[in-house]
BAFI-3210 file (N, C-alpha, C; in Angstrom, 3 decimals, decimal comma, padded with zeros to 6 digits):
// residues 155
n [1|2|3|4|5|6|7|8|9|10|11|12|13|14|15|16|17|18|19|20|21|22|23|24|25|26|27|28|29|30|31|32|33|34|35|36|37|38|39|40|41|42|43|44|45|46|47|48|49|50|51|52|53|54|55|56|57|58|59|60|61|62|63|64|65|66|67|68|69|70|71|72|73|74|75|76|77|78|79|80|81|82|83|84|85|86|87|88|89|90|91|92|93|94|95|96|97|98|99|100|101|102|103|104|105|106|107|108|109|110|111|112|113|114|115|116|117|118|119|120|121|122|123|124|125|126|127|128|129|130|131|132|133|134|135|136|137|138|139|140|141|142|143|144|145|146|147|148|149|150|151|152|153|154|155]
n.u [041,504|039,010|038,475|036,334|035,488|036,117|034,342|031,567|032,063|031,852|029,461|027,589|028,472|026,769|024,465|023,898|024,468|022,566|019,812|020,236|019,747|017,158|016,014|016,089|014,857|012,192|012,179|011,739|009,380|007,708|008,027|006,086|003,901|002,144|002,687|005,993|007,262|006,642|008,267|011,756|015,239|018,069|021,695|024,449|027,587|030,197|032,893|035,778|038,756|041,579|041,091|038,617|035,147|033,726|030,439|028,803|025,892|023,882|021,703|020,497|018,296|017,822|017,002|019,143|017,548|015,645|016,570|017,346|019,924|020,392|022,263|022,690|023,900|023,837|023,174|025,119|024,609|023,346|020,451|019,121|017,087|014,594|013,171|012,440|011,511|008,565|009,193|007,572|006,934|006,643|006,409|005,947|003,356|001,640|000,117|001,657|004,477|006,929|008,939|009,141|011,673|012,851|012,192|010,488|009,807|009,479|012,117|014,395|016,629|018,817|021,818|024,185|027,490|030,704|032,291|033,657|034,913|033,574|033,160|030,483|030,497|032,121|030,748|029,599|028,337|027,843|026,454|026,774|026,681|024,139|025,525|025,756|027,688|028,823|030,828|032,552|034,209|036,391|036,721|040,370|041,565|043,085|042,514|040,272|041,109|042,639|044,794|045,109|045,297|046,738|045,500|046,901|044,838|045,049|043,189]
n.v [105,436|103,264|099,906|096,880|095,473|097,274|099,507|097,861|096,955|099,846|100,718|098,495|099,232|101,317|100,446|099,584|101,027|102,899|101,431|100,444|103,171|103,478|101,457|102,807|105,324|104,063|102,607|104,582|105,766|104,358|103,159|102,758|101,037|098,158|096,514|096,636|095,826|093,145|092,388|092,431|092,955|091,939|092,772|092,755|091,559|092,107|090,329|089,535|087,152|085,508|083,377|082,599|083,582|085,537|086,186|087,681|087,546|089,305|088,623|088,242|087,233|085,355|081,825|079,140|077,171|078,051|079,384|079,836|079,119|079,456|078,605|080,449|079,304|080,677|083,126|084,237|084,659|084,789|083,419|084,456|083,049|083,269|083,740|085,666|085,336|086,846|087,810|087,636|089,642|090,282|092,562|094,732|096,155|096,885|098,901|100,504|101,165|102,664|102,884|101,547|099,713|097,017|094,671|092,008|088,936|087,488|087,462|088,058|087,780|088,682|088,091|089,273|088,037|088,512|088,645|086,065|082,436|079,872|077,752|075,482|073,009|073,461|075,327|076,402|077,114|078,701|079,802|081,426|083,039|084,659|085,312|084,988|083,369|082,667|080,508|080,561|079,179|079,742|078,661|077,926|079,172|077,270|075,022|074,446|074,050|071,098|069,046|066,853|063,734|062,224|059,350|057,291|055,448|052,755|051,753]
n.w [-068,265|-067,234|-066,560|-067,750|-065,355|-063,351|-063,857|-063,559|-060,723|-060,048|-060,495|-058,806|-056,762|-056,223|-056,929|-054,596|-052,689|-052,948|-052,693|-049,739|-048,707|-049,544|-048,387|-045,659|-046,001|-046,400|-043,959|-042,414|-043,321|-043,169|-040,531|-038,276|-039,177|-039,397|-041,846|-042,190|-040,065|-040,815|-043,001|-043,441|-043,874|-043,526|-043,171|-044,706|-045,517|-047,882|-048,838|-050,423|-051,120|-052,471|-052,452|-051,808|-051,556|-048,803|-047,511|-045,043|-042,905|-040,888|-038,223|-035,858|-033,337|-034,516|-035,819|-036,763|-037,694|-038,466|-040,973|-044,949|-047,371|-050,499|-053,626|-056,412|-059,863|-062,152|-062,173|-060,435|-057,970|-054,020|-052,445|-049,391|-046,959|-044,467|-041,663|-038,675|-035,234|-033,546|-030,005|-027,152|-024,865|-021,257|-020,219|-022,079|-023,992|-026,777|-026,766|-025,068|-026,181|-026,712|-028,728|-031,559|-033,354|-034,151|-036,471|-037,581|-038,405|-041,713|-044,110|-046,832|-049,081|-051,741|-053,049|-054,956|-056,493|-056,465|-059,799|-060,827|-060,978|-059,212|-056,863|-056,703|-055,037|-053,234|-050,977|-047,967|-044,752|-041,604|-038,989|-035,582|-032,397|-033,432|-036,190|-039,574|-041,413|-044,534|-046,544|-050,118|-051,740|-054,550|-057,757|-058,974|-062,231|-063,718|-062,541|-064,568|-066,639|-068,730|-069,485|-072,366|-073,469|-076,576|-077,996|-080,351|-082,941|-084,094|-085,683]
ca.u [040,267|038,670|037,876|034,636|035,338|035,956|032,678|030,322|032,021|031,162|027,704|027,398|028,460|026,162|023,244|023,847|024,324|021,000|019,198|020,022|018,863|015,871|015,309|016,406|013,903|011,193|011,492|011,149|008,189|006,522|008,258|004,967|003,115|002,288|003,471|007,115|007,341|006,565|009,497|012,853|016,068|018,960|022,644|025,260|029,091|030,685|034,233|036,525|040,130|042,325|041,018|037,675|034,376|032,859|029,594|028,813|025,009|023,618|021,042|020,236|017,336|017,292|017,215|019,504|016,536|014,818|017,541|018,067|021,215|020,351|023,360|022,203|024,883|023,496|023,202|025,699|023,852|022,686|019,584|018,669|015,904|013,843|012,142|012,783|010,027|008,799|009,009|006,367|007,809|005,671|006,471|005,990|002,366|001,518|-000,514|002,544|005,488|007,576|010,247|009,798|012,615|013,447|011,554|010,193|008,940|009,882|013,478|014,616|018,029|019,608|023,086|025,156|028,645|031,379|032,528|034,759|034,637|032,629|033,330|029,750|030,564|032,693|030,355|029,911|027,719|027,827|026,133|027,644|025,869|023,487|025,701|025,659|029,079|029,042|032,139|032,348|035,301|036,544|038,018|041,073|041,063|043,669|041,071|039,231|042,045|043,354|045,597|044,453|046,674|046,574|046,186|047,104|044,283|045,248|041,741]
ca.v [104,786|102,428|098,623|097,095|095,207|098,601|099,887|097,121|097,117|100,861|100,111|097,671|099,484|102,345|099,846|098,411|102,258|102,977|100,195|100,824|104,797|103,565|101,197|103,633|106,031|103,243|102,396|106,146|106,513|103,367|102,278|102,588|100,090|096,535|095,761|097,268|094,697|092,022|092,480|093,510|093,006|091,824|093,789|092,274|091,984|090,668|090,418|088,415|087,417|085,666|081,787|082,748|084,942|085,622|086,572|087,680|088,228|089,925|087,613|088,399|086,953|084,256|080,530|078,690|075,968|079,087|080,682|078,639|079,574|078,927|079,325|080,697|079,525|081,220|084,290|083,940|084,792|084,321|083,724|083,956|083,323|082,897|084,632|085,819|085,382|088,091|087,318|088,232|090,436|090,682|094,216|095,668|096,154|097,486|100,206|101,368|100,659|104,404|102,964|099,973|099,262|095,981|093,879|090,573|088,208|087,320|088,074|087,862|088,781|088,093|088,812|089,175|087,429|089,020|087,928|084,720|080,988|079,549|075,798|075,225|071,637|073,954|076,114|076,008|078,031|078,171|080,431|081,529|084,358|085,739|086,031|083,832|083,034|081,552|080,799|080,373|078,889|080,130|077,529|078,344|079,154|075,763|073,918|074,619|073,256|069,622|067,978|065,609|063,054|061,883|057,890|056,243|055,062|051,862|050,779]
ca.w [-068,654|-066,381|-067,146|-067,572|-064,494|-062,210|-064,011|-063,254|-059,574|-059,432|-060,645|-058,379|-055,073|-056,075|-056,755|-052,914|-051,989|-053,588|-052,010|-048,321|-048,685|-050,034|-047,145|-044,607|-046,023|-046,344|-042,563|-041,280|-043,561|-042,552|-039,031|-037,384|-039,478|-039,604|-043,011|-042,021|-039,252|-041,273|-043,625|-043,355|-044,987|-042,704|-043,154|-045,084|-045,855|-048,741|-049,129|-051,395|-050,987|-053,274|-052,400|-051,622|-051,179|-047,614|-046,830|-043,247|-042,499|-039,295|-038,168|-034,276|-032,705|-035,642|-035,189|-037,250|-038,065|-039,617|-042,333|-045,882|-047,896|-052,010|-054,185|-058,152|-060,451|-063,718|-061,824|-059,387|-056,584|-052,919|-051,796|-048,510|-047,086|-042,953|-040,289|-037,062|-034,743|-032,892|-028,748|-026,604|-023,666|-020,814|-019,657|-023,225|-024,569|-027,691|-026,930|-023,940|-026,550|-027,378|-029,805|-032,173|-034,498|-034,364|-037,734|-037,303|-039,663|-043,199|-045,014|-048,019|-049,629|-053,048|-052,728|-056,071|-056,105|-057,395|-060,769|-060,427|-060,941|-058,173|-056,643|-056,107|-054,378|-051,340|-050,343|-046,473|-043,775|-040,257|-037,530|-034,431|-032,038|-034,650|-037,353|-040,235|-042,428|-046,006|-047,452|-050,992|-052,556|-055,568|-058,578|-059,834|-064,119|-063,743|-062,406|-065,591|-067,362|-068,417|-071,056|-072,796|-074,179|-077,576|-078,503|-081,713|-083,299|-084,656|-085,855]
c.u [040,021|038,149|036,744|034,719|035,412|034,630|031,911|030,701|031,530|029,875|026,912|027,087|027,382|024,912|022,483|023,537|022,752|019,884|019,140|019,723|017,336|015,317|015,386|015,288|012,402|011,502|011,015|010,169|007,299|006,874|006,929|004,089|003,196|003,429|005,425|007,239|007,237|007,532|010,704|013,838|017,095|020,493|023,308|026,197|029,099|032,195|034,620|037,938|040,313|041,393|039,388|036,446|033,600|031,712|029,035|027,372|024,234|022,508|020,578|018,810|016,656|017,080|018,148|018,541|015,863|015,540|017,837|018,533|020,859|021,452|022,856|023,137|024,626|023,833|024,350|025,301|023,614|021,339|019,132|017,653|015,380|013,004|012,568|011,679|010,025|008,631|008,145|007,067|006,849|005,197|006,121|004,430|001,986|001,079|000,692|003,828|005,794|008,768|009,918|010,731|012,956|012,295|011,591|009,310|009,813|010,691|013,692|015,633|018,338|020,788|024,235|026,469|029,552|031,788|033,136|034,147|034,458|033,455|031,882|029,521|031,172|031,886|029,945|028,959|027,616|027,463|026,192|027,057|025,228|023,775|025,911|026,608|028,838|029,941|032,203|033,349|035,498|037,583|038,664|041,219|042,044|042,988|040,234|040,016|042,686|044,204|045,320|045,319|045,656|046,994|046,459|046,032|044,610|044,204|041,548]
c.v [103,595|101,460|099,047|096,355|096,455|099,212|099,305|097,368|098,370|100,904|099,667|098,179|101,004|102,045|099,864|099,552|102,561|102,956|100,465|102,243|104,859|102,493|102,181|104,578|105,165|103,272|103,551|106,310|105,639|102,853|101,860|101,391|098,576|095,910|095,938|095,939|093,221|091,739|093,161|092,499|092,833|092,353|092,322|092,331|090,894|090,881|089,314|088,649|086,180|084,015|081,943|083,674|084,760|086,252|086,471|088,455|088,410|089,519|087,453|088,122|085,762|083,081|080,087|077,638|077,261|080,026|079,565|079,691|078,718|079,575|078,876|080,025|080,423|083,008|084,950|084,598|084,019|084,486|083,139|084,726|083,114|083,901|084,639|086,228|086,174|087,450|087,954|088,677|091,087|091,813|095,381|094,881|097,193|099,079|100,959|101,141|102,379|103,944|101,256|100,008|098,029|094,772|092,290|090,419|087,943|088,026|087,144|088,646|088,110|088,862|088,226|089,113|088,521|088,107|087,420|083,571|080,310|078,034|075,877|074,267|072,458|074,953|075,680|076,866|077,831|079,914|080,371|082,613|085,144|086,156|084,652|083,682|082,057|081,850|080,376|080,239|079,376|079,167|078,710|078,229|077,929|074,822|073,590|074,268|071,746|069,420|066,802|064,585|062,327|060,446|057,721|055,791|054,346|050,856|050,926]
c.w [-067,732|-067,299|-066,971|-066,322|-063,027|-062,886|-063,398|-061,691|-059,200|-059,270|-059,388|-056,773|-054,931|-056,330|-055,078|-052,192|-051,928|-052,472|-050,770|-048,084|-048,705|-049,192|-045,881|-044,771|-046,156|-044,595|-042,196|-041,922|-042,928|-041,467|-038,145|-037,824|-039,562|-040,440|-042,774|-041,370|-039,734|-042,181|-043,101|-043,867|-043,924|-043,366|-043,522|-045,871|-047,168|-049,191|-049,711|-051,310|-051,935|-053,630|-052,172|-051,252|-050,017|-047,447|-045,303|-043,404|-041,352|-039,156|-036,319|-034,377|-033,699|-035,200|-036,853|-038,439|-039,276|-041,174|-043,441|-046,969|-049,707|-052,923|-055,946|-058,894|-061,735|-063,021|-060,638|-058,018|-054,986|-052,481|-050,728|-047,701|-045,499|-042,436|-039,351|-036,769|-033,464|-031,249|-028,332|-025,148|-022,593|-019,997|-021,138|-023,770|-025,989|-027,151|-025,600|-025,061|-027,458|-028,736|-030,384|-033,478|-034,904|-035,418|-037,141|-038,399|-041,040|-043,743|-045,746|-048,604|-050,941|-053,230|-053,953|-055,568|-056,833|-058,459|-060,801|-060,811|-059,852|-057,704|-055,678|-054,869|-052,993|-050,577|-049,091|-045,665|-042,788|-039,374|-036,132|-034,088|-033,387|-036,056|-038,420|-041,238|-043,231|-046,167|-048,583|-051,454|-054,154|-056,054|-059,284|-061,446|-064,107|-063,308|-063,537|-066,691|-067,545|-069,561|-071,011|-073,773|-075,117|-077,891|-079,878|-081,737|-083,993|-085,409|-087,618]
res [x|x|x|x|x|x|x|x|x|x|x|x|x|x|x|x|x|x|x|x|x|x|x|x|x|x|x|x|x|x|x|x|x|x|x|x|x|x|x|x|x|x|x|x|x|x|x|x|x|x|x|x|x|x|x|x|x|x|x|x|x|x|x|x|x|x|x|x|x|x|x|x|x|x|x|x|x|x|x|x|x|x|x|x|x|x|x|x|x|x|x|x|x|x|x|x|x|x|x|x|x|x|x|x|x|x|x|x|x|x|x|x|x|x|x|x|x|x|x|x|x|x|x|x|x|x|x|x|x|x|x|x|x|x|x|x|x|x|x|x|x|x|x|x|x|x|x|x|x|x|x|x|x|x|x]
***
């Protein structure tokens, strides 16, 4: 019998599965159009080890100035949020252009945490070639613990 924590993770990775089928089949229906280009959805990891959870998102042709990192606590979530702005390339004209794939404009991600106790205060981000690393500390359930010593009330 499987927990409810291996459930919700299956859930979870067959939500995410879902999700990228159903963009993959959204671009090939609409690659050609405006609105396509104006959205897209940047690729991202999420791993968790013992001290903490990593997110790694793929972020080429971004600017740093342009990406902001909002951390949910109720929901434990990520949301992030920018634009990558499209360059103007002066050998490539619309009406001569055989292959566009590459999305410009406005992203938007909300990236569910795994289930853990957070240390909102350590969270961290830093971009390096294109890619963008949050690290997310995780408190230990002793952290969430104290003893409390007992005075005499002499009053």
């Amino acid at each position: 019998m499987a927990s409810k924590r291996q459930d919700e993770d299956w859930f979870f990775r067959i939500g995410e599965e879902l999700q990228r089928l159903s963009d993959e089949v959204m671009r090939g229906v609409v690659a050609s159009s405006a609105a396509a280009r104006r959205f897209w959805r940047p690729n991202v990891d999420v791993c968790e080890a013992s001290d903490e959870i990593t997110v790694t998102i793929e972020l080429a042709g971004v600017e740093s100035k342009d990406v902001t990192v909002q951390y949910i606590a109720k929901t434990r979530t990520l949301i992030l949020r920018g634009v990558r702005r499209s360059v103007e390339l002066p050998d490539c004209q619309p009406s001569r252009s055989h292959q566009l794939e590459v999305y410009y404009g406005d992203f938007e991600r909300e990236i569910r945490l795994p289930e853990c106790v957070i240390d909102p205060s350590g969270i961290r981000a830093s971009f390096n070639d294109g890619m963008l690393l949050v690290r997310i500390p995780k408190r230990s359930d002793e952290s969430m613990r104290r003893t409390i010593s007992v005075e005499e009330d002499n009053g």
